[in-house]
C-alpha positions as CSV (number, residue, x, y, z in Angstrom):
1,X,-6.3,-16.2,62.7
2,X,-4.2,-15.5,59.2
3,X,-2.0,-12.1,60.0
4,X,-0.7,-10.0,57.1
5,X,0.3,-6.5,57.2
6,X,-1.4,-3.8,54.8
7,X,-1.0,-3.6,51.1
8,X,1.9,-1.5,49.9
9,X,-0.1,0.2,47.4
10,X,-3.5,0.1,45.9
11,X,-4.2,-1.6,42.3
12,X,-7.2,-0.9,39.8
13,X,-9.1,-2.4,38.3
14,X,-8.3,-4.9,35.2
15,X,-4.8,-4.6,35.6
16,X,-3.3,-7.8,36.2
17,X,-1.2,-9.6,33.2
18,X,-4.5,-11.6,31.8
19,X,-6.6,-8.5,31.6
20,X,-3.7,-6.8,30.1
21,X,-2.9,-9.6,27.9
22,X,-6.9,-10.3,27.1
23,X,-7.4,-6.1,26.1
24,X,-3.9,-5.8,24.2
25,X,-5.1,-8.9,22.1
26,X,-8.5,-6.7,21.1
27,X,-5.8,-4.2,20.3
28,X,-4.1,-6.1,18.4
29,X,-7.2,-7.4,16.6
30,X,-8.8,-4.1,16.2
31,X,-5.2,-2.9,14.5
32,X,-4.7,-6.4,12.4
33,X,-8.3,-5.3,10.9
34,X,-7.6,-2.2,10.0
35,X,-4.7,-3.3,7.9
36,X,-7.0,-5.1,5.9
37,X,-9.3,-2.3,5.2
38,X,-6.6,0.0,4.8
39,X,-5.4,-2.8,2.2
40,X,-9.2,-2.6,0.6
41,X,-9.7,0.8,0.5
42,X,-6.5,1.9,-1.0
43,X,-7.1,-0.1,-3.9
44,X,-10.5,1.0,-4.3
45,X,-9.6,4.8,-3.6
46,X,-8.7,6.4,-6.7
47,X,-8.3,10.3,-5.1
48,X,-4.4,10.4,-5.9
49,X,-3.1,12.6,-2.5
50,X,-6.3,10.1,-0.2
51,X,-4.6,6.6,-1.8
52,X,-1.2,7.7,-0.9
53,X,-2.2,8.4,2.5
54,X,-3.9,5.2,2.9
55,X,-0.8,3.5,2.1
56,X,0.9,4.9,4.5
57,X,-1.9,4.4,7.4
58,X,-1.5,0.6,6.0
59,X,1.8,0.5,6.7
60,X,1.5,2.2,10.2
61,X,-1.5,-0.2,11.1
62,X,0.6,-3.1,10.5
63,X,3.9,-1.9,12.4
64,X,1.5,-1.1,15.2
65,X,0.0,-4.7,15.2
66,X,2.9,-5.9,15.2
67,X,4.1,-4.3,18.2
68,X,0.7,-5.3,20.4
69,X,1.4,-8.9,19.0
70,X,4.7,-9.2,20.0
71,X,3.1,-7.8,23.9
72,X,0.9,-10.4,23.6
73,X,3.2,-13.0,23.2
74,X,5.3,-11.7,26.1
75,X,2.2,-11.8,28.3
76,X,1.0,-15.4,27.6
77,X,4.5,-16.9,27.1
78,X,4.8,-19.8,26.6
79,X,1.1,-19.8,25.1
80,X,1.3,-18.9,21.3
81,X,-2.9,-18.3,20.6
82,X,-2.9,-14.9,19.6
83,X,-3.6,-15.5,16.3
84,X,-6.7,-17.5,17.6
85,X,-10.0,-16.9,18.6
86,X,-9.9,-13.2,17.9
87,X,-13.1,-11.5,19.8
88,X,-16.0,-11.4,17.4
89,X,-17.5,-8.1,18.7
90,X,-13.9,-6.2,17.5
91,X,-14.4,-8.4,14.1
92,X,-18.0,-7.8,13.5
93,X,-17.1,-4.0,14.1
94,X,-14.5,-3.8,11.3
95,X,-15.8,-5.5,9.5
96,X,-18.6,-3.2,9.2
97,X,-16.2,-0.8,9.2
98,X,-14.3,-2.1,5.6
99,X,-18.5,-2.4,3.9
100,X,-18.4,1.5,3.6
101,X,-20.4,2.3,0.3
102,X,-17.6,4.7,-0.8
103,X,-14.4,6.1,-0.3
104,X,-15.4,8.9,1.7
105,X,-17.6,6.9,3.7
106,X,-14.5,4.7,4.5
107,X,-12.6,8.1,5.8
108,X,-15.4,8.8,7.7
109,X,-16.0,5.8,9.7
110,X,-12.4,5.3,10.2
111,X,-10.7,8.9,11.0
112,X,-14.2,9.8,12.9
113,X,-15.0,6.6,14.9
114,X,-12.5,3.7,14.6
115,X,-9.0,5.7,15.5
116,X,-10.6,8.1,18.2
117,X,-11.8,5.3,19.7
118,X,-8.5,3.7,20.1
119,X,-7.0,7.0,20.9
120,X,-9.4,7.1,23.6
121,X,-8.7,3.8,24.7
122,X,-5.3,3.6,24.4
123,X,-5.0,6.3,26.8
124,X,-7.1,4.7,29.1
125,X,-5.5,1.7,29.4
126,X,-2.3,3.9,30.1
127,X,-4.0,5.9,32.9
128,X,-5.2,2.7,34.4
129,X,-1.7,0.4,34.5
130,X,0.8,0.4,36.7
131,X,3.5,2.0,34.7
132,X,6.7,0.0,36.3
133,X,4.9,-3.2,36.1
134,X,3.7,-2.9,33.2
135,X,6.7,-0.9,31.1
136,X,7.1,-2.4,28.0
137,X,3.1,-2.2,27.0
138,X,3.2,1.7,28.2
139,X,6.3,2.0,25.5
140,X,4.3,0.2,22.8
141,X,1.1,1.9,23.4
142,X,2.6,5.6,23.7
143,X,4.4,4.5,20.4
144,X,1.5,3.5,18.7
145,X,-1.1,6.5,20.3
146,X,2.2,8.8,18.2
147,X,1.2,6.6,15.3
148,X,-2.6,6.9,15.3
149,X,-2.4,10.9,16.3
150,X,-0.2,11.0,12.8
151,X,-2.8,9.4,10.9
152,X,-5.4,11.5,12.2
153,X,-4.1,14.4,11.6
154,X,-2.5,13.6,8.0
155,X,-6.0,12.5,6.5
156,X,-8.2,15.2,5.0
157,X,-12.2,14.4,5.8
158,X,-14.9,16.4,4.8
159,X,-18.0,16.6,7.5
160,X,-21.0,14.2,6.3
161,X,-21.7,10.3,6.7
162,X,-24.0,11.0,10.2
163,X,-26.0,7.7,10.0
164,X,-23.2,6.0,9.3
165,X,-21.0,7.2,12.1
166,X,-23.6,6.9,14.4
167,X,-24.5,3.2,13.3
168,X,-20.6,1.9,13.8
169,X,-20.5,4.4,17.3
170,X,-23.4,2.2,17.8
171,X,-21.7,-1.4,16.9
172,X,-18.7,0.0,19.4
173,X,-21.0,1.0,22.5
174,X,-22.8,-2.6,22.1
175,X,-19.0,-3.9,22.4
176,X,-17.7,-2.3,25.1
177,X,-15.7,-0.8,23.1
178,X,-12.6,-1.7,21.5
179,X,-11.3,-2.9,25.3
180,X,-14.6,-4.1,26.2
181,X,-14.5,-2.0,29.5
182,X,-17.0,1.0,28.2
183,X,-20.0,1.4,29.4
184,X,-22.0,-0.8,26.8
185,X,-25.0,-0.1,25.3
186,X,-27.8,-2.4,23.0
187,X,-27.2,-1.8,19.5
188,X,-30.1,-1.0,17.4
189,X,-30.4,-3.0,14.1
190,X,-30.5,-0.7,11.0
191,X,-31.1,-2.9,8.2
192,X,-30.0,-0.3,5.8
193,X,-26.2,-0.8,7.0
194,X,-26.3,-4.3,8.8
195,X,-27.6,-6.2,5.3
196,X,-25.2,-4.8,2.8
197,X,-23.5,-7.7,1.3
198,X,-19.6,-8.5,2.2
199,X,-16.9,-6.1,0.6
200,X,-15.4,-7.0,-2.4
201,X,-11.9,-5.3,-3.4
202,X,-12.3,-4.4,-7.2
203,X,-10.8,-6.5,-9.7
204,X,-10.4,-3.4,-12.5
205,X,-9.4,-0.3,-11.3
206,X,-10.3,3.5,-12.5
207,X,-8.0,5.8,-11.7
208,X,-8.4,9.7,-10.4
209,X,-11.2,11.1,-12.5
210,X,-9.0,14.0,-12.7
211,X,-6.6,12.2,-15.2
212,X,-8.0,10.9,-18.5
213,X,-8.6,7.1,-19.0
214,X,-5.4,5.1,-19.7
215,X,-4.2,1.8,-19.8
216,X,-1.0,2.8,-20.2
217,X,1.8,5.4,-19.2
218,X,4.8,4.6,-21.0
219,X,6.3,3.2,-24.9
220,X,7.4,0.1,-23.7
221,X,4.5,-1.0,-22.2
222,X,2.1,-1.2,-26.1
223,X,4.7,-2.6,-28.7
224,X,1.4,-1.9,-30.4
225,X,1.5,1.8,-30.3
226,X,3.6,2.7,-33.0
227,X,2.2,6.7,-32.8
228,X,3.2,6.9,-29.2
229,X,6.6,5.3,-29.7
230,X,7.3,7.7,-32.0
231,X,6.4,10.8,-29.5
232,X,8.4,9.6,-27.3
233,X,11.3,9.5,-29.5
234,X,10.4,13.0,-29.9
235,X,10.9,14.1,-26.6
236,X,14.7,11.8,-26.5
237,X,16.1,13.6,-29.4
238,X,16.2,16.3,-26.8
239,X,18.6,14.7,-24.8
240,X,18.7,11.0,-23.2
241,X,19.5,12.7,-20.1
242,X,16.0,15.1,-20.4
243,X,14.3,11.7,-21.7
244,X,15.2,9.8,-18.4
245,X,14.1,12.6,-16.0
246,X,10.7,12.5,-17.4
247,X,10.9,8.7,-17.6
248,X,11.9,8.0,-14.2
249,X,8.9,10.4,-13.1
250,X,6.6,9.2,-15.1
251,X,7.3,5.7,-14.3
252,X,7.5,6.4,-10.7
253,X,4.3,7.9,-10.4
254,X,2.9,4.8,-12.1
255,X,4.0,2.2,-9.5
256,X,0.7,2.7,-8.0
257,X,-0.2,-1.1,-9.3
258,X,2.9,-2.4,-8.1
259,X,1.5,-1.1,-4.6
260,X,-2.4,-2.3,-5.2
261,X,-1.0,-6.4,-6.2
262,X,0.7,-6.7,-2.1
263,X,-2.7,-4.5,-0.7
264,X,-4.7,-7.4,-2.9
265,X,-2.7,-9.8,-1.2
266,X,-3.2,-8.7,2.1
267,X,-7.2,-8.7,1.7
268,X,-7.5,-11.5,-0.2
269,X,-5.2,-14.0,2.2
270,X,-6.6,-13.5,5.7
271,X,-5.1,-17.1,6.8
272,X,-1.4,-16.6,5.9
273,X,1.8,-16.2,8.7
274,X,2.3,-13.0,10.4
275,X,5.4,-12.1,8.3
276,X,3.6,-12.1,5.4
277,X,1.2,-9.2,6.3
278,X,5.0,-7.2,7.8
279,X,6.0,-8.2,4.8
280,X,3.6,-6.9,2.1
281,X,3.0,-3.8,3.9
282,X,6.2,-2.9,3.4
283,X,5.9,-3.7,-0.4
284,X,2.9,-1.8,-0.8
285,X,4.1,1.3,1.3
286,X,7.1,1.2,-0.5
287,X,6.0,1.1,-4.0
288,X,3.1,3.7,-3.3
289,X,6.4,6.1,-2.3
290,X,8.0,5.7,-5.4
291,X,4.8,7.3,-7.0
292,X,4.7,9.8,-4.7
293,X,8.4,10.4,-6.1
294,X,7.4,10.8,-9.0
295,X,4.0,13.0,-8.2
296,X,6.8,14.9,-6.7
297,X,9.0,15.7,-9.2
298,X,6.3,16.3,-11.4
299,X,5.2,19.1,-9.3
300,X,8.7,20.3,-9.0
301,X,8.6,20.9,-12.6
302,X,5.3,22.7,-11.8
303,X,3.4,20.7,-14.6
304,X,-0.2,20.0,-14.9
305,X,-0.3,16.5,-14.3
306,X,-3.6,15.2,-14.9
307,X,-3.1,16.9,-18.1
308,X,-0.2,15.8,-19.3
309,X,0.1,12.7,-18.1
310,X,-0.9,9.3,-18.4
311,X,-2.7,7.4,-15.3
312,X,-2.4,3.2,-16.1
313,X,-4.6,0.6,-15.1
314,X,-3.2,-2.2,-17.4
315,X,-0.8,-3.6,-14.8
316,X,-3.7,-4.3,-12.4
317,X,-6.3,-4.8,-14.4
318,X,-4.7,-7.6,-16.0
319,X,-3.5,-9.3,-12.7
320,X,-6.3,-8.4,-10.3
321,X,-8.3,-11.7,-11.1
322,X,-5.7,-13.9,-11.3
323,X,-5.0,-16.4,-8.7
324,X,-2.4,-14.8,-5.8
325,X,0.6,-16.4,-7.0
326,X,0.1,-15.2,-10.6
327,X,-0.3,-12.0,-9.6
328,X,2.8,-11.9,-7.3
329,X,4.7,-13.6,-10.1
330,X,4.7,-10.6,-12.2
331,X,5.2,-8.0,-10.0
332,X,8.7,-10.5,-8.7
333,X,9.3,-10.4,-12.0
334,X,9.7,-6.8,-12.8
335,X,11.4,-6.5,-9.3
336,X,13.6,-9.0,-9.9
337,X,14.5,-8.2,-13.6
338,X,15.3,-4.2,-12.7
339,X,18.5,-5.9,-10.3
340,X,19.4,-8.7,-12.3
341,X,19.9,-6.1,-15.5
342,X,21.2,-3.3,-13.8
343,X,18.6,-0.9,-14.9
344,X,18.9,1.0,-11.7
345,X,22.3,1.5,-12.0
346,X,22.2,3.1,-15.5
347,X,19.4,5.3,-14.5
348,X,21.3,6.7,-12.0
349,X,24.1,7.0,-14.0
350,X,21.8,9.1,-16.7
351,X,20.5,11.4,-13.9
352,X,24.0,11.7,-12.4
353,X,25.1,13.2,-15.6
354,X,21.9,15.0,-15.9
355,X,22.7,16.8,-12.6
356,X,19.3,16.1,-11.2
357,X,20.0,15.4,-7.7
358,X,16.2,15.0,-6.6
359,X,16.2,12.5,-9.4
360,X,19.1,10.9,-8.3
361,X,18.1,10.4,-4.4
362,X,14.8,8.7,-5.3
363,X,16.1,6.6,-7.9
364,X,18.6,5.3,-5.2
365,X,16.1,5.2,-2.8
366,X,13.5,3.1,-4.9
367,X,16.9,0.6,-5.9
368,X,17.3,-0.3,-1.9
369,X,13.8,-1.2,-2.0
370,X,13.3,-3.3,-4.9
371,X,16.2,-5.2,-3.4
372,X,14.2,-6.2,-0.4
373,X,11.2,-6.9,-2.9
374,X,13.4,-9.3,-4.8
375,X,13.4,-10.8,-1.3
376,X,9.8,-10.9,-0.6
377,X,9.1,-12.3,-3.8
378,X,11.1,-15.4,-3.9
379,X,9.9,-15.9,-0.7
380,X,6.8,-15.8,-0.7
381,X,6.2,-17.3,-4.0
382,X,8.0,-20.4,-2.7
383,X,5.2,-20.8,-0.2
384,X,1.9,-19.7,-2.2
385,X,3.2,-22.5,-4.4
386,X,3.4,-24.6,-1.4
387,X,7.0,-25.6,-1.9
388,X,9.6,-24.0,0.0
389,X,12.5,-25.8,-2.0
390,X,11.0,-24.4,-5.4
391,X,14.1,-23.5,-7.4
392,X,14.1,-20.6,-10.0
393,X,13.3,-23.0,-13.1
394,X,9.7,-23.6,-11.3
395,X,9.6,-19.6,-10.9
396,X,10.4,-18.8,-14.3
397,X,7.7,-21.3,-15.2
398,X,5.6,-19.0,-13.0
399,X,6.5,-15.7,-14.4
400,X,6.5,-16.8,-18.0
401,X,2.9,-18.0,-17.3
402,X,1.9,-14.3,-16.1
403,X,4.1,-12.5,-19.0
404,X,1.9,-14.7,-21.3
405,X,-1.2,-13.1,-19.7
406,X,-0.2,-9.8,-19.5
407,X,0.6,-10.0,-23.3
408,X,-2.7,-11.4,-24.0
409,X,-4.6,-8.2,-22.1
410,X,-2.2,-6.0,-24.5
411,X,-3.3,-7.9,-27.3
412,X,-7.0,-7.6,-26.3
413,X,-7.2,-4.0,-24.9
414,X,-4.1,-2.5,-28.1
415,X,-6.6,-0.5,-30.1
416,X,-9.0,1.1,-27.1
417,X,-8.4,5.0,-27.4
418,X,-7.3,4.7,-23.4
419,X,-4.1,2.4,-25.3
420,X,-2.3,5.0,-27.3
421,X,0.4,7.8,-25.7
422,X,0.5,10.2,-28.5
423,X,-1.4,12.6,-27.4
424,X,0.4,12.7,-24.1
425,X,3.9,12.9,-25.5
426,X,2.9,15.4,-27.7
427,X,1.2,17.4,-25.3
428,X,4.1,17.0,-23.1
429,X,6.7,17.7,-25.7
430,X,6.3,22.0,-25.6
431,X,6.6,21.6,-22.1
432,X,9.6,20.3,-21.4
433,X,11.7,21.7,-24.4
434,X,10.9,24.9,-22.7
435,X,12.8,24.1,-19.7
436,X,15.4,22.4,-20.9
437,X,19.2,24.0,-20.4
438,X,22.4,23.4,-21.9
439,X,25.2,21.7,-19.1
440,X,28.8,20.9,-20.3
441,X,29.1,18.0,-21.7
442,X,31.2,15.0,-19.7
443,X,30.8,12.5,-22.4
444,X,27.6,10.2,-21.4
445,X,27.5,7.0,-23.7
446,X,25.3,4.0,-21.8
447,X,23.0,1.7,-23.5
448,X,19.5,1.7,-20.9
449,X,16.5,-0.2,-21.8
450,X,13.4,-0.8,-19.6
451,X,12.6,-4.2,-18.3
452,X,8.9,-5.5,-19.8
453,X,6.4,-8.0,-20.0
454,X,6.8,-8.6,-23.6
455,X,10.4,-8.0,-24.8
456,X,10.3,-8.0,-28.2
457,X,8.8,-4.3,-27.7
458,X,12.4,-3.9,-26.8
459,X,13.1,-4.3,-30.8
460,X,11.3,-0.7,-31.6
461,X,12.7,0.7,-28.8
């Protein structure tokens, strides 16, 4: 007879390196599809404090799949499927989960069902390994469980959405749950949420109904505008040192569409390489900070900002129907025109001599960025285009081809009431006159213009 002596130590249950590979893959699925509706939602949101946050819960998702990827891969190595055959119970769920009707209904099913659930689970699954064996996925889920608990706890949600909760509690219980190891439970059908028709991310944008209607936020943007460029001269023969504080806000604040083009991206290209999605998280994340810079500063000044300033849609609404690489050409453009002019670097020169050292620190802060974008953008253009040799004569071709559009929505949209800044500016003007103070003067004499579309608005400028 076969003679062993007695186990060292007992085991549980689903434990062993394919169940722990198989239920970090969900994981990873579960946080992969939330990046995606994050990516929806925040372009659908228009709630200015509720779209920052979902920027950042983008950005978190993806770091988060990243890591449960990259545990994956450990797990199965050398097998390299995890980007295949991903569960269809965790897709169907949400999926369900991104056909919310509305924003709050979004909130609702994701900060009251989907992130508990992995809470919950995620601490199962630690409670259940063997925490030497199994090390590096404790580290990875205890870092991600910090992630989630942030994102719960940063996300206002009012009570409501019942049904709703219940029918996607419902979808999860038929599952097994995220990990497939709850108790499961048959789901019953409720036509009223199970036949909605697929998501669509908006191709025009409104913005926070709190701000009035406008296409656009700043002179350069409407060479058009002839009234608004001359408020704004208004408010520089106060100083170019005042006009640049209130610039870089303003213009900070209205990077939101260089944030919503990399969210499109992510929704719209669910096929693309996993660096991509790292990749234009970061982008959106990044440029979503910037306007929270310049929300910032605006409430530094303690200024009513829906009232006083403008709120554009013009960058995205002219872009969001476009094909991907048209829409990424213009945003590389802009990016890639800020370095190449040394924009940055005179702004912060103004704001140095301005003394504004908030100013100053964001400013620098958005320059490290935009380098990486610059990056991104020549990058990922290269492949979209499906030529990874694609030198800068074929890009220029690229970006002329979206300036040319852009123009053409100027053109078409240059009269609407939503297209002219005086108001604003001269709203605006009282304000800031009143909090201007005399510094010493050391002498400030630099030549700044903005990078645009269209550069002959440059000429009234």
């Amino acid at each position: 007879m076969p003679k062993v002596i007695p186990p060292s130590r007992p085991t549980q249950q689903h434990t062993r390196v394919n169940d722990a590979s198989r239920i970090l893959k969900r994981f990873y699925v579960a946080e992969r599809q939330l990046m995606r509706a994050y990516a929806a939602w925040f372009i659908k949101t228009s709630h200015v404090e509720t779209k920052f946050r979902l920027a950042e819960h983008l950005y978190l998702a993806t770091q988060n799949a990243d890591r449960l990827r990259a545990r994956v891969l450990e797990l199965r190595y050398p097998r390299r499927d995890v980007e295949k055959k991903f569960d269809p119970e965790v897709l169907a769920f949400t999926e369900a989960l991104i056909n919310a009707e509305t924003p709050e209904a979004f909130i609702a099913g994701v900060y009251g069902v989907a992130l508990p659930a992995l809470v919950r689970e995620l601490t199962a699954y630690l409670s259940r390994t063997d925490a030497l064996d199994d090390w590096p996925t404790v580290q990875v889920i205890r870092h991600v469980l910090t992630d989630t608990q942030y994102a719960l706890d940063t996300m206002p949600r009012e009570a409501g959405h019942a049904d709703w909760c219940a029918y996607l509690n419902g979808m999860l219980a038929s599952a097994g749950g995220l990990s497939s190891l709850e108790p499961r439970a048959a789901l019953l059908p409720d036509p009223a949420f199970a036949n909605r028709p697929p998501f669509q991310i908006p191709r025009t944008n409104t913005r926070d109904p709190r701000f009035r209607p406008a296409l656009f936020h700043l002179p350069h943007e409407n060479k058009y505008d002839t009234a608004g460029q001359q408020a704004w001269k208004h408010i520089e023969a106060l100083d170019k040192r005042v006009a640049m504080q209130v610039w870089s806000a303003i213009s900070h604040f209205n990077e939101i569409w260089a944030a919503e083009i990399p969210a499109s991206l992510i929704y719209d290209l669910s096929d693309q390489p996993w660096e991509f999605y790292l990749d234009f998280s970061r982008w959106a994340w990044d440029e979503a900070r910037h306007s929270m810079m310049g929300y910032r500063a605006m409430q530094g000044w303690g200024w009513d900002i829906p009232a006083l300033i403008p709120y554009g849609t013009a960058l995205y609404n002219a872009l969001g129907g476009l094909l991907p690489a048209q829409r990424l050409a213009l945003l590389h453009y802009y990016e890639e025109g800020l370095l190449r002019s040394g924009t940055k670097q005179t702004e912060i020169k103004i704001l140095e001599s301005a003394g504004d050292a908030g100013s100053i620190q964001d400013m620098d802060y958005d320059w490290a960025d935009e380098a990486i974008h610059v990056g991104y953008g020549f990058k990922w253009l290269r492949h979209l285009l499906g030529d990874d040799d694609a030198g800068q004569e074929r890009l220029k071709a690229l970006t002329d081809e979206a300036r040319e559009i852009m123009a053409a929505y100027i053109r078409a949209h240059k009269d609407q009431p939503e297209a002219q800044l005086a108001l604003y500016f001269e709203r605006l003007y009282p304000v800031i006159e009143q909090m201007t103070q005399t510094i010493p003067d050391d002498g400030l004499n630099v030549q700044w213009s903005p990078v645009v579309a269209d550069e002959t608005v440059l000429e009234k400028l």
